[in-house]
C-alpha positions in Angstrom: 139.8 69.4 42.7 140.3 69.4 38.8 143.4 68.2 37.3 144.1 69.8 33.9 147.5 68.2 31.7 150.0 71.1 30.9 151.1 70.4 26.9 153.2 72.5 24.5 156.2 72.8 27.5 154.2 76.2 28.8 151.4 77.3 31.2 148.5 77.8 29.4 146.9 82.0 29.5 144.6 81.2 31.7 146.7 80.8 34.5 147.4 83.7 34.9 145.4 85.3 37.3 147.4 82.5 39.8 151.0 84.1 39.0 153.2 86.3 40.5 154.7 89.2 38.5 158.1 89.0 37.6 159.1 92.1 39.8 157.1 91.1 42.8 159.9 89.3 45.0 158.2 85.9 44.8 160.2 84.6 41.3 159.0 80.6 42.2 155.9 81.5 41.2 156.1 83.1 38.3 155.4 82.2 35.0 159.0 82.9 34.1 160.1 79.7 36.3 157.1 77.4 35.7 157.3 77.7 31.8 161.3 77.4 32.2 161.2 74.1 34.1 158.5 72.6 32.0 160.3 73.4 28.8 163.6 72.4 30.0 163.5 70.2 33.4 160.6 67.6 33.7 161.7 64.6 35.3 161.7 61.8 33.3 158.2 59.5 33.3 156.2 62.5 34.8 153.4 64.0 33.4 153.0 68.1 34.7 149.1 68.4 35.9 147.2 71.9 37.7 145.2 71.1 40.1 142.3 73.8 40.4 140.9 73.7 44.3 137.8 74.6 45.9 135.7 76.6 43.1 139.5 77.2 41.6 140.3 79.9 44.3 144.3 78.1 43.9 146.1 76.7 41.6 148.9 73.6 42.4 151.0 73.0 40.0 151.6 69.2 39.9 153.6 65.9 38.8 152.1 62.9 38.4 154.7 60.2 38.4 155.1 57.1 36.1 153.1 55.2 39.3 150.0 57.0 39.3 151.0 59.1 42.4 151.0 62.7 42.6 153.6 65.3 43.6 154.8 68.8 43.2 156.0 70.3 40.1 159.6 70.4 41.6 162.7 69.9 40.4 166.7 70.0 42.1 166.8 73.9 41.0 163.5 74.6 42.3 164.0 76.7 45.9 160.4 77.5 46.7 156.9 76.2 46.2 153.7 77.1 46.9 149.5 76.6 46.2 149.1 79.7 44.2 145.7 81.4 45.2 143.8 83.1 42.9 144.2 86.8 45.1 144.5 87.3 49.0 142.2 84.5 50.4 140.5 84.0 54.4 141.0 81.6 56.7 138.2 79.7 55.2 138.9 80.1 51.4 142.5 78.1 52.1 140.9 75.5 54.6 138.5 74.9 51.8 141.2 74.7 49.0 143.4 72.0 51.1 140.2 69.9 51.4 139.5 69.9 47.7 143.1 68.7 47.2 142.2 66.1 50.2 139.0 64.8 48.6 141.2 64.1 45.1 143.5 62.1 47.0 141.1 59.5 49.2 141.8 55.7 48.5 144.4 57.4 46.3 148.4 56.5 46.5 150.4 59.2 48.7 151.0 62.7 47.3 154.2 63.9 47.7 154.7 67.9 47.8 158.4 69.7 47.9 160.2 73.4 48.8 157.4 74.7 51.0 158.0 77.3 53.5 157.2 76.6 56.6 156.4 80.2 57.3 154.4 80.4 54.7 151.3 82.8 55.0 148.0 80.6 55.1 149.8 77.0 55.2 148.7 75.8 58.3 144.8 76.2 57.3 145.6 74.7 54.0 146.9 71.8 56.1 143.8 72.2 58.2 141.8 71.6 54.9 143.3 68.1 54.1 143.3 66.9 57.6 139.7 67.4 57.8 139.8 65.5 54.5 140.9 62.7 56.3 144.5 62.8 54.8 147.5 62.3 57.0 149.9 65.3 56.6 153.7 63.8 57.3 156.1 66.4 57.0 159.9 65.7 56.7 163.1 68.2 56.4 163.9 68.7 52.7 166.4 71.4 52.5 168.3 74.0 54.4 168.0 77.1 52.9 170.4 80.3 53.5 169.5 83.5 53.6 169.7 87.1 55.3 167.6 90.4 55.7 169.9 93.0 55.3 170.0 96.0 57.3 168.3 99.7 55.8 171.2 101.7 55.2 174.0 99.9 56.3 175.7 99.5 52.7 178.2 97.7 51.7 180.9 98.2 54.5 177.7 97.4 57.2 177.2 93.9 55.5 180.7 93.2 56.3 181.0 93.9 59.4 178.6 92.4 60.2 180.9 88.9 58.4 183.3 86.6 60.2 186.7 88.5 60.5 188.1 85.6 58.4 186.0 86.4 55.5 186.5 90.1 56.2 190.2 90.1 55.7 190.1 86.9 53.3 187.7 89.0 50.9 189.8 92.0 51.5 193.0 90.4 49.8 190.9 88.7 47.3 189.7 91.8 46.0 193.0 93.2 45.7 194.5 90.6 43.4 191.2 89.9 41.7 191.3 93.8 40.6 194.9 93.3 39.3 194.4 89.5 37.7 190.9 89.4 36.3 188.0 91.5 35.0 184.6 91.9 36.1 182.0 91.1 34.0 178.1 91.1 34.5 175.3 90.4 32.0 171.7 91.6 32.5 170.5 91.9 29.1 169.5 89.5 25.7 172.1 89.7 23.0 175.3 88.4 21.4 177.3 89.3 24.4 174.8 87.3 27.0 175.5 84.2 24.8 179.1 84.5 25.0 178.7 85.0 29.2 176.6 82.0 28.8 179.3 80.2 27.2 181.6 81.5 29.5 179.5 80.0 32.6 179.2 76.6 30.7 183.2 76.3 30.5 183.4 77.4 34.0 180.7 74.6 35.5 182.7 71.9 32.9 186.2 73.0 34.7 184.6 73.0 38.4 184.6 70.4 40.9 180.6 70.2 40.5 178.7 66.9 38.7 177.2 67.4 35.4 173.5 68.9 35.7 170.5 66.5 35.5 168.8 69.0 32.8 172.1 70.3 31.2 169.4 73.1 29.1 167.7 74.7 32.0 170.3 76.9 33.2 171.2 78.8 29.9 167.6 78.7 29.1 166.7 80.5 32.7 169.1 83.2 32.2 167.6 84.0 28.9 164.1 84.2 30.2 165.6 85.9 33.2 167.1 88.1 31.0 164.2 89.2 28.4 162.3 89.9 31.6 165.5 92.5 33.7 165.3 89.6 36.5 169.2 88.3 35.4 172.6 89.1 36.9 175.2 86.8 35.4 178.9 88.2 36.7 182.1 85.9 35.6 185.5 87.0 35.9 187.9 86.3 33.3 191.7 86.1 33.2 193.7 88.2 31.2 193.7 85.9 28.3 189.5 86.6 27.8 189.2 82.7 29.7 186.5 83.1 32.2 187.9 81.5 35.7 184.6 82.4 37.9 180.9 82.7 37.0 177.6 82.7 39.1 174.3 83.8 38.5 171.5 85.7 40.4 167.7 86.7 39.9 166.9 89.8 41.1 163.0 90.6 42.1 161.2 93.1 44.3 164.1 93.9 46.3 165.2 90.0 47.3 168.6 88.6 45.1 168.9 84.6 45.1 171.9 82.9 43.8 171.2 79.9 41.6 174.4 79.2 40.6 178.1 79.3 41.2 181.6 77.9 39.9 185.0 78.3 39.7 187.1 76.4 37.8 189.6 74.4 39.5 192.8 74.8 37.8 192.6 79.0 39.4 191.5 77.3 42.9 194.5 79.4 44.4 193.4 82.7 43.6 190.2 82.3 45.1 188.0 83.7 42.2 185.0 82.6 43.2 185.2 84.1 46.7 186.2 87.5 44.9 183.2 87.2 42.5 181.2 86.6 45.5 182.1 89.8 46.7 181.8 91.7 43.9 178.4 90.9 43.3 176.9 91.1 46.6 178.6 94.4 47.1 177.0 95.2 43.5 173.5 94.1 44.5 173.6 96.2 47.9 174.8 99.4 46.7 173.7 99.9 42.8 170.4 97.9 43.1 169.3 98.4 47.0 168.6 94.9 47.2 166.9 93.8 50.9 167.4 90.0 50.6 170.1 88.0 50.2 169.1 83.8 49.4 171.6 81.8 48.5 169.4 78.4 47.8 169.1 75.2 48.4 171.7 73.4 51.2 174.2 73.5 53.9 177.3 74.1 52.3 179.6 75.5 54.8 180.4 78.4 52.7 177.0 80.2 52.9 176.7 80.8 56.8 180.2 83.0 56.0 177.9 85.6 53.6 174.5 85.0 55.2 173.7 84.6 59.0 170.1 82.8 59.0 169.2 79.6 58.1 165.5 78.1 57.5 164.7 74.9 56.9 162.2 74.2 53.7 159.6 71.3 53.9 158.4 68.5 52.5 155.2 66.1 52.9 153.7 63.1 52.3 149.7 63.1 52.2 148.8 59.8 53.0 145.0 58.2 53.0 144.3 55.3 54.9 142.2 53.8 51.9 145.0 53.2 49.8 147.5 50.0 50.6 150.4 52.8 49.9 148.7 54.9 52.4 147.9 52.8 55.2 151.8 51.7 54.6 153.4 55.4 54.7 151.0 55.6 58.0 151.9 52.4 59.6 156.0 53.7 58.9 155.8 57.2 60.5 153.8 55.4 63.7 156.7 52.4 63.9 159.1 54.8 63.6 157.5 57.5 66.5 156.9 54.7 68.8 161.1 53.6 68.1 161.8 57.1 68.9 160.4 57.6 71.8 
């Protein structure tokens, strides 16, 4: 495997045979989310590296940490990630490509790799590749992730039935007072009125229970790259003064809809405006934009199995080598630890 640095805070053109397209449903590979993160959300003491496997038939898009070590180029916001092949590969092509990544790592310190799928097409022969490597693939549970395929033609009155009655009639009364108290707003576009829903956003997240982000610029930097490209749906919902009480946003991409972000501010807690903006916007996204796929991100918080019904669990590993003291150690661990379970 060759490792190339990234500089100038973008992908360089030649990567791009590796992307997805922005419309193609798969928006954590895109060029829109790699050159968004490293412009706006490196981790600090890391150095963003692509590795190029096996005659570069994939591309990995890497860390390497202050330590020497290797690892994903993930962040807290990133939901999904991948080796990004070249085009549709065999069997053999992504055995071949995990033990290019295998060879780079022997009597090397552990690699650490974040977000994957563990449904993802062609992982477990890429796995294949760096255990033939001699590498030692330890997985470990990242993140929950929630989510839901929604039903062909059911609409917006067959999603929710298909809801808990308690968020039925909850989101029900919400509406109704949300209708008479606030109004809708949603932003898909670049201009002077996306700034001022960005601002709006920023004020809600500052008046919200949540803790202030580790990269306070990627967020408003996202929507406008989400936005240049038609993947952005920022809704907030504002009192009748013009003060925005609720915001959230959403990228939209080949018929799937994942929600990145939401808020309400605490002081309108009683009124429930984030619950009605929830509503609003999925209601939006099933019967003006036909969406297929509801995601609502990274974690088990207990309000997302009330809009979504299926839960996966996203991955992590550690690819250890036995040549390296760090690797023999992250070896030595996961065997103590089997034999204590047992």
């Amino acid at each position: 495997m060759r490792l190339h640095p990234v500089t100038g805070g973008r992908l360089p053109d030649w990567c791009e045979r590796f992307l997805a397209p922005v419309g193609a449903g798969d928006i954590f590979a895109t060029r829109l989310w790699y050159d968004t993160t490293l412009a706006h959300a490196l981790p600090p003491g890391t150095t963003p590296l692509l590795g190029c496997c096996a005659e570069d038939a994939a591309l990995l898009p890497l860390l390497r940490g202050s330590h020497g070590g290797l690892r994903s180029l993930t962040t807290p916001y990133t939901l999904a990630w991948r080796p990004l092949p070249a085009q549709p590969t065999s069997s053999a092509a992504l055995i071949a490509c995990g033990a290019s990544l295998g060879a780079a790592l022997r009597f090397r310190a552990p690699a650490r790799l974040e977000a994957l799928a563990e449904d993802a097409p062609g992982l477990e022969d890429w796995l294949q590749g760096l255990r033939d490597a001699g590498i030692a693939v330890q997985r470990y549970r990242h993140f929950g992730n929630w989510h839901e395929a929604l039903v062909p033609g059911a609409g917006w009155s067959g999603y929710m039935a298909a809801r808990p009655p308690a968020l039925r009639t909850t989101v029900r009364r919400k509406l109704d007072r949300a209708r008479r108290d606030f109004r809708f707003e949603m932003l898909c576009e670049p201009g002077p009125a996306l700034e001022a829903a960005i601002a709006g956003y920023l004020d809600v997240h500052a008046g919200s229970w949540k803790p202030a982000e580790p990269f306070p610029a990627f967020d408003p930097a996202l929507m406008r790259g989400a936005a240049a490209v038609g993947a952005l749906r920022l809704a907030l919902l504002r009192d009748t003064a013009g003060k925005a009480v609720a915001a959230q946003y959403w990228l939209v991409s080949g018929g799937h809809a994942w929600l990145l972000k939401l808020a309400h501010v605490e002081a309108s807690r009683a009124a429930s405006p984030g619950t009605a903006l929830t509503a609003m916007m999925i209601r939006h996204l099933i019967e003006e934009e036909a969406v297929q796929h509801l995601d609502f991100g990274r974690g088990d918080d207990a309000y997302k199995s009330l809009w979504v019904a299926a839960r996966r669990q996203r991955m992590g590993l550690v690819l250890a080598h036995p040549g390296h003291p760090l690797g023999l150690l992250a070896i030595a661990r996961r065997q103590i630890a089997g034999w204590i379970g047992r």
